[in-house]
N, C-alpha and C positions, 0 to 999 in steps of 0.2 A: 589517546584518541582511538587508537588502531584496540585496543582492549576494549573498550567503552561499544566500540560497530562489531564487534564479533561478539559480544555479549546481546547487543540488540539482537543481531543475526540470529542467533541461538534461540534467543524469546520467542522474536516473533516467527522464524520457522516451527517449533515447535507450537506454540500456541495455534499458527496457522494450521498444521496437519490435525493434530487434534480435533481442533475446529471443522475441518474440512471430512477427515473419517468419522465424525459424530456426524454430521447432515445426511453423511454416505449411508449410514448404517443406518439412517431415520428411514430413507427413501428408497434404501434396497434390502428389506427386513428381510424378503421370504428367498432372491436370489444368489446364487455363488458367485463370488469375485473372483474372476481370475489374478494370478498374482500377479501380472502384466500392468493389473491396472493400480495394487497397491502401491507396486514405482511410480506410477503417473501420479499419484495421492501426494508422496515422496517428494517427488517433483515441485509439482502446484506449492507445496509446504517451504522447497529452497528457495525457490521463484518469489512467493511473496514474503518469506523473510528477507533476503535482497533488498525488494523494493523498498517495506517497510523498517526494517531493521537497518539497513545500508543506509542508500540509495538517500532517503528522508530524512536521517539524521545527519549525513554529513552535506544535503546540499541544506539546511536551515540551521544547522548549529558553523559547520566549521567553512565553508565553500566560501570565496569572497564574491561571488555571480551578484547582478542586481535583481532586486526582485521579480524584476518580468521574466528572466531568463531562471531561474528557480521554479518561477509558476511554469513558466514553459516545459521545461525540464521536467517536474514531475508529475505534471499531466500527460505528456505524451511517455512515461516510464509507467503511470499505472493503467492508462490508455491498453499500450503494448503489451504489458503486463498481464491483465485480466483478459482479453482477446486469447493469449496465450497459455493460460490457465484453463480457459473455457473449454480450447479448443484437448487439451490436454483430458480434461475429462471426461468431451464429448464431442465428439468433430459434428454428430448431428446435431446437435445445440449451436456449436459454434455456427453453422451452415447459416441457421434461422437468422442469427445475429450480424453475420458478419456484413449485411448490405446498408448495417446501421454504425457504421464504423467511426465516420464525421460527426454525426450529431452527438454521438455521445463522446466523442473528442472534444466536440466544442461545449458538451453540459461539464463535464472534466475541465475546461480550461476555465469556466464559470466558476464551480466549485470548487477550485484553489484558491482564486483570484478571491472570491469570498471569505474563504477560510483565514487565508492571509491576512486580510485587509481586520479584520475581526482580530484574530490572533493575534496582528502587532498593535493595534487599538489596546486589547486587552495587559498587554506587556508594559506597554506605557506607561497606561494608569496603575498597572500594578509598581512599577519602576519609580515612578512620582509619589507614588504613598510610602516607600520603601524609603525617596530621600528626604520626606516629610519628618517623618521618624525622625532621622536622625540630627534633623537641625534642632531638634526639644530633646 
């Protein structure tokens, strides 16, 4: 398990920074970065490997929480998260955002609870055709 979450960790920080200095580089073509702010890039990159690489695989693979506390969990983790991120690679940006903190907690708490509900629907029926198989 513990090899399985630092291997996420690794993906998805890396894939995030990349991600993250590929947009950078779209939208700051003609200006200089200070290197203060490639840390903060750096950052934003361990922060959502965490969330996504950690944080998500062990509360739905290994965690024994029930489901509401899972949805709970990582909606107020990518909630916090991205607030944190934002604010990391623009405190003016964040500034605009941050009086909209609930609503989009509560579209987060929507969008798991969906995701979820979907996701274990789809597990099922994949689970059931899986023991279908093997009764022929």
């Amino acid at each position: 398990m513990i090899r399985e979450l630092k291997n996420n960790f690794m993906q998805a920080a890396l894939g995030s920074t990349l991600w993250i200095t590929a947009l950078t580089s779209l939208f700051y073509r003609q200006q200089m970065i200070p290197l203060s702010f490639v840390w903060k890039l750096f950052s934003i990159g361990g922060l959502l490997g965490f969330i996504f690489g950690v944080s998500y695989p062990y509360l739905w693979n290994y965690s024994t929480f029930q489901a509401r506390t899972n949805i709970l969990i990582s909606s107020v983790l990518n909630t916090l998260g991205g607030f944190l991120a934002l604010y990391l690679f623009s405190s003016y940006l964040f500034s605009i955002v941050r009086p909209y903190f609930f609503p989009i907690l509560g579209l987060t708490l929507i969008g798991h609870t969906l995701g979820f509900y979907f996701y274990s629907r789809y597990q099922q029926q994949r689970l059931a055709k899986e023991l279908n198989q093997i009764k022929k």
